[in-house]
C-alpha positions, -999 to 999 in steps of 0.1 A, spaced: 0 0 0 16 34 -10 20 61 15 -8 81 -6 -32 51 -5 -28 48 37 -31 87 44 -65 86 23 -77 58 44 -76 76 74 -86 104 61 -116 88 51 -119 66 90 -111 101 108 -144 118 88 -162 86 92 -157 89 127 -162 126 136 -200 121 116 -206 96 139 -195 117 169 -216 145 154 -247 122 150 -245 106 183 -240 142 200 -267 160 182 -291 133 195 -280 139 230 -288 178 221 -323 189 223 -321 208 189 -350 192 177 -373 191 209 -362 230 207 -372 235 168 -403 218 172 -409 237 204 -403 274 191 -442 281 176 -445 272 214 -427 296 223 -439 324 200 -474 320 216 -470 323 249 -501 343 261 -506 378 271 -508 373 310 -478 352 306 -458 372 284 -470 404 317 -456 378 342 -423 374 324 -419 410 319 -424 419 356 -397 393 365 -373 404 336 -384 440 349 -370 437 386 -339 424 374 -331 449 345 -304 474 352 -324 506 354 -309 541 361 -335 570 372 -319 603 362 -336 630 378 -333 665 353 -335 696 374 -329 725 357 -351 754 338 -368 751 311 -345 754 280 -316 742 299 -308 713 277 -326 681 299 -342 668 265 -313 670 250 -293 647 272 -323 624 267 -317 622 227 -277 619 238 -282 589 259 -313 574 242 -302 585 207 -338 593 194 -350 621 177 -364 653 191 -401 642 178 -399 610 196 -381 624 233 -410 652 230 -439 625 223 -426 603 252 -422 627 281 -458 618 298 -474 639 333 -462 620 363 -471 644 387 -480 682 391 -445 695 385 -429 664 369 -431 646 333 -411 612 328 -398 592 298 -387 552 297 -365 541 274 -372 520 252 -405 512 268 -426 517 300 -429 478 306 -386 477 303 -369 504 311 -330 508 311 -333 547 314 -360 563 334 -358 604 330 -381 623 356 -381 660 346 -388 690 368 -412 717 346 -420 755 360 -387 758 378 -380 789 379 -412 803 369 -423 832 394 -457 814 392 -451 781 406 -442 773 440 -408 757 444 -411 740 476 -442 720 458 -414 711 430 -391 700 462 -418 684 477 -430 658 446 -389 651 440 -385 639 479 -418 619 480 -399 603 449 -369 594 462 -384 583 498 -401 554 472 -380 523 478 -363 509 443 -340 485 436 -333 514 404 -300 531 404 -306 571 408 -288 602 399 -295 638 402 -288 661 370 -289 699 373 -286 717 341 -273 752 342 -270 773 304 -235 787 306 -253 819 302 -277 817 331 -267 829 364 -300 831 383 -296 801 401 -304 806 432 -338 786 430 -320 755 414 -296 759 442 -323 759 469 -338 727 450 -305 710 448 -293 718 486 -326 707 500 -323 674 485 -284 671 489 -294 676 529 -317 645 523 -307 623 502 -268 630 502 -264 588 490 -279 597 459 -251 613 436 -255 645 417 -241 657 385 -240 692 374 -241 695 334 -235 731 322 -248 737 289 -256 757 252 -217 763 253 -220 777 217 -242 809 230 -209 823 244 -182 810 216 -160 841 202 -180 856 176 -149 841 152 -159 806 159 -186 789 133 -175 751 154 -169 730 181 -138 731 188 -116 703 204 -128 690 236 -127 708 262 -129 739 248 -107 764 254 -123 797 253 -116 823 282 -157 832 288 -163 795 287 -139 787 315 -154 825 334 -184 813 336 -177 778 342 -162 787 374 -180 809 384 -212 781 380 -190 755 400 -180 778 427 -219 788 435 -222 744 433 -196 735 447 -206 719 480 -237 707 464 -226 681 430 -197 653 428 -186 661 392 -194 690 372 -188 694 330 -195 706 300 -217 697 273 -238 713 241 -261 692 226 -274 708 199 -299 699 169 -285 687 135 -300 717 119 -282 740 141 -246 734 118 -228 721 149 -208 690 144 -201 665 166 -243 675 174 -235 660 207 -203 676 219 -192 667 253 -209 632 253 -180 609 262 -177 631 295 -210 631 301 -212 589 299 -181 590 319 -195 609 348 -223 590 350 -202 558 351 -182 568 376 -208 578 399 -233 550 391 -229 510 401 -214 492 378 -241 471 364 -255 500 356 -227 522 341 -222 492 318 -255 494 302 -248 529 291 -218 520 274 -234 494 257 -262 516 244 -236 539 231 -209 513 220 -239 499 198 -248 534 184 -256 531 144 -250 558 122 -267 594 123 -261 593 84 -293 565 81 -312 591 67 -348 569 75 -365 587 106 -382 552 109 -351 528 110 -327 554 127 -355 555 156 -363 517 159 -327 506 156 -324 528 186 -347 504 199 -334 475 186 -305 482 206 -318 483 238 -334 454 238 -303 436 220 -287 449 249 -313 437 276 -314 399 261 -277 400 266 -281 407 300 -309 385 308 -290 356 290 -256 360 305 -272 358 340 -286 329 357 -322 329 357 -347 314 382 -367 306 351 -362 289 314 -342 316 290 -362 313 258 -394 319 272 -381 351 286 -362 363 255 -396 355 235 -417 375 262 -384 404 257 -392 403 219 -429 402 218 -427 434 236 -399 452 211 -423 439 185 -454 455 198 -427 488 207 -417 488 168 -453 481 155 -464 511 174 -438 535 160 -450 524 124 -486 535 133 -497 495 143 -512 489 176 -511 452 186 -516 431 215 -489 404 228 -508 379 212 -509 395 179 -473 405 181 -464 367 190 -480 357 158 -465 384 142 -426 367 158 -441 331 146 -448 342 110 -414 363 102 -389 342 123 -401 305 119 -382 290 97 -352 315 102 -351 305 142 -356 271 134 -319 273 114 -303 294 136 -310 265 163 -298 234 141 -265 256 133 -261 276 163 -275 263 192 -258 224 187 -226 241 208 -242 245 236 -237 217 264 -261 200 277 -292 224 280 -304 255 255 -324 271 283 -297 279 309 -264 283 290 -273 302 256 -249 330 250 -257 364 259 -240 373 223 -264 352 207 -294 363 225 -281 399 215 -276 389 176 -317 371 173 -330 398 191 -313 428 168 -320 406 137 -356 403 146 -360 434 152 -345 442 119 -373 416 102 -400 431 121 -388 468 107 -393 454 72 -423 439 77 -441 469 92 -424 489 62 -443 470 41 -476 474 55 -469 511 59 -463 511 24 -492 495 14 -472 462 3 -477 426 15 -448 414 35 -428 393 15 -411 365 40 -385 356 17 -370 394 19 -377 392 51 -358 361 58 -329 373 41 -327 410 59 -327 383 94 -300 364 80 -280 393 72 -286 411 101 -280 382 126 -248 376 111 -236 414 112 -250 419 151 -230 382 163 -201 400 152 -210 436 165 -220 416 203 -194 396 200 -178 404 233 -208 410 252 -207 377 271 
C-alpha cells in the first residue's frame, strides 16, 4: 500500500468517525425538541408574556436620572444623547407623572434601562418651588432596587440660580447617597463671535472657563462632578451634534454602580450611524438596541426561570414597541403571531446551526452574544415587515428572511464580546 493510498484511508476513517461523533452528540442535544418547540414559544399568552416582563423587569439594570434644571436648559437634549432618538420622539414620550414632573422610559414603559423624571415651571415666578421640592423627595423616599442620579442643568449663560440651588441643597441635605451631577450647557451661545464650530474638547475659550467657574463655585458643596456639554440639533450646523458626550457617559459611570454604568456604554458602543437618513429605522434601531442589549443581559445571567421563554416575552414586547412606532397597535398575542410568521423558519436554522454548541441544555447556557444577535435581527425583520404594511405592500417572508440572516450575522459580530 503506498504512503498516498494509507493517508487517504484515514482520512476517510477520521471523517467517518467525527459524523458519527456528530450524530451521536446531536441526539444527545435537544435541537430538535427545541425546533419543534419554538411556535410554542412564540405563543405564549398575554398574561404570561405580563408575568415574564415583571420578573425580567425587577432584574433589569435601570438608572432613574432625575433632570433639574429650567426650562430650555438642555434636559431633553441629554435624553436624545443617551437614548439616541430624535427630538419628535423624546417630545412624544415625556408623559405627566405628577403636578411639577413629566417622565420618559427608554425603550418602553414595561422595560426600562433609562428612566428620566423632569422638573417643569422651575423657575417660573408662578409656581411654587417647595411643591417642586416636595414631589422630587416623596420620589426618592419610594424604595427601588433602580440606580438614581440627580442632574442639574445650568446654560453657561444663566446665572440666576439661586432657585435650582435651593432645589439642589434641600435634596443634597436628604438624600446625600444619591449622587449628583452638574451639566452646564448651550456652550456655543458664548463662543467668540470668530468661531462657526466645536472646537476640540474641552474647549478652550476664556468666557467659557469664566463662567464655568464661576457656576461650579456657587455648586460646589452641592454636585460630585461638574462638565460641560452642548447638545445641539442637526440643523443647528454644529458637528459633533453632541459635543461633550464621552464626559457626560463617563461621569455618570463613575458615579453610578457598575451594572448599571455598563448598560450605558453598551447603548452607546452599539450606536448606528446618524447618516441613516430613515426617521423610521434610525429611531427603531435605537430600539433595537436596547433590547439587544437587555437579552444579553438577561442571557448572561442565571435565571430562576427557562431563558427562551423570557427572550420571546423580551421580543414580543420590542415587536409590539416597533409596530407602534410604524402607526400599528397590537396586542402580545398578535405580536407573537407576528414573531411566529417572520422568524419561523429562520429560528428554526439558527438552532440546528447555532445552538448544537451549547452543552447540555439550550435554556440555561445560551450566549448572551447570541441572544443579542436574534434579538437585533428580529428586530430588523419586524422593521421590514411593518415597512411593508406602511407602504401598502404585502410582507414578503422571503425578503424578510434574508434581511434576518444578514442582520443576525452582522450583530454576532458587532456583540461579540458582550458575554
Amino acid at each position: 500500500m503506498s504512503k498516498f493510498s494509507w493517508i487517504k484511508d484515514w482520512k476517510n476513517t477520521a471523517s467517518k468517525n467525527i459524523d458519527n461523533a456528530t450524530k451521536r452528540l446531536k441526539s444527545l442535544m435537544p435541537v430538535n425538541r427545541i425546533t419543534r418547540k419554538y411556535s410554542d414559544w412564540f405563543s405564549v399568552g398575554d398574561e404570561k408574556v405580563a408575568e415574564i416582563i415583571s420578573t425580567v423587569r425587577d432584574k433589569l439594570p435601570t438608572t432613574e436620572a432625575l433632570l433639574i434644571g429650567k426650562p430650555q436648559a438642555g434636559k431633553s437634549s441629554i435624553v436624545r444623547g443617551l437614548t439616541g432618538v430624535s427630538a419628535e420622539i423624546v417630545g412624544q414620550g415625556f408623559r405627566p407623572h405628577t403636578q411639577n414632573t413629566k417622565r420618559y422610559a427608554y425603550p418602553s414603559e414595561d422595560l426600562p434601562l433609562l428612566i428620566f423624571t423632569d422638573t417643569v415651571g422651575l423657575g417660573d415666578i408662578n409656581q411654587n418651588t417647595q411643591n417642586i421640592v416636595e414631589e422630587l423627595e416623596a420620589e426618592l423616599k419610594q424604595e427601588t432596587k433602580k440606580a438614581r442620579i440627580l442632574i442639574l442643568t445650568i446654560k453657561i449663560s444663566d446665572f440666576a440660580t439661586d432657585t435650582l440651588q435651593q432645589v439642589a441643597r434641600q435634596l443634597r441635605q436628604n438624600y446625600s447617597e444619591i449622587p449628583c451631577l452638574l451639566v452646564v450647557t448651550c456652550l456655543h451661545e458664548v463662543y467668540p463671535s470668530s468661531v462657526a464650530d466645536h472646537p476640540d474638547y474641552p474647549p478652550n475659550y476664556e468666557p467659557i472657563g469664566r463662567a464655568f467657574d464661576a457656576i461650579q463655585k456657587d455648586f460646589e458643596q452641592l454636585c460630585d462632578r461638574s462638565i460641560l456639554i452642548d447638545f445641539t440639533l442637526e440643523e443647528d450646523g454644529y458637528n459633533p451634534t453632541f459635543y461633550g458626550l464621552t464626559a457626560l457617559t463617563d461621569a455618570l459611570a463613575e458615579l453610578l454602580p457598575e451594572a448599571e454604568s455598563r448598560t450605558i456604554y453598551q447603548l452607546l458602543d452599539n450606536n448606528v450611524s446618524d447618516e441613516l437618513g430613515n426617521l423610521y429605522r434610525d429611531t427603531a434601531r435605537r430600539y433595537l438596541v436596547a433590547f439587544s442589549t437587555m437579552a444579553a443581559t438577561l442571557a448572561a445571567v442565571p435565571l430562576p426561570f427557562a431563558t427562551m421563554p423570557v427572550l420571546t416575552a423580551l421580543q414580543i414586547s420590542l415587536v409590539v414597541l416597533l409596530g407602534k412606532l410604524y402607526g400599528q397597535t397590537l396586542s402580545p398575542s398578535q405580536a407573537g403571531g407576528i414573531v411566529s410568521a417572520i422568524a419561523g423558519g429562520f429560528f428554526a436554522q439558527a438552532v440546528g446551526r447555532e445552538l448544537i454548541k451549547f452543552i447540555p441544555g439550550f435554556g440555561s447556557v445560551i450566549a448572551a452574544s447570541w441572544a443579542a444577535a436574534y434579538t437585533w435581527s428580529l428586530g430588523e425583520g419586524a422593521c421590514v415587515y411593518f415597512g411593508d404594511l406602511m407602504g401598502g405592500k404585502k410582507p414578503d417572508p422571503k425578503k424578510i428572511q434574508l434581511v434576518m440572516k444578514e442582520a443576525f450575522s452582522n450583530a454576532k459580530e458587532q456583540f461579540k464580546n458582550i458575554n
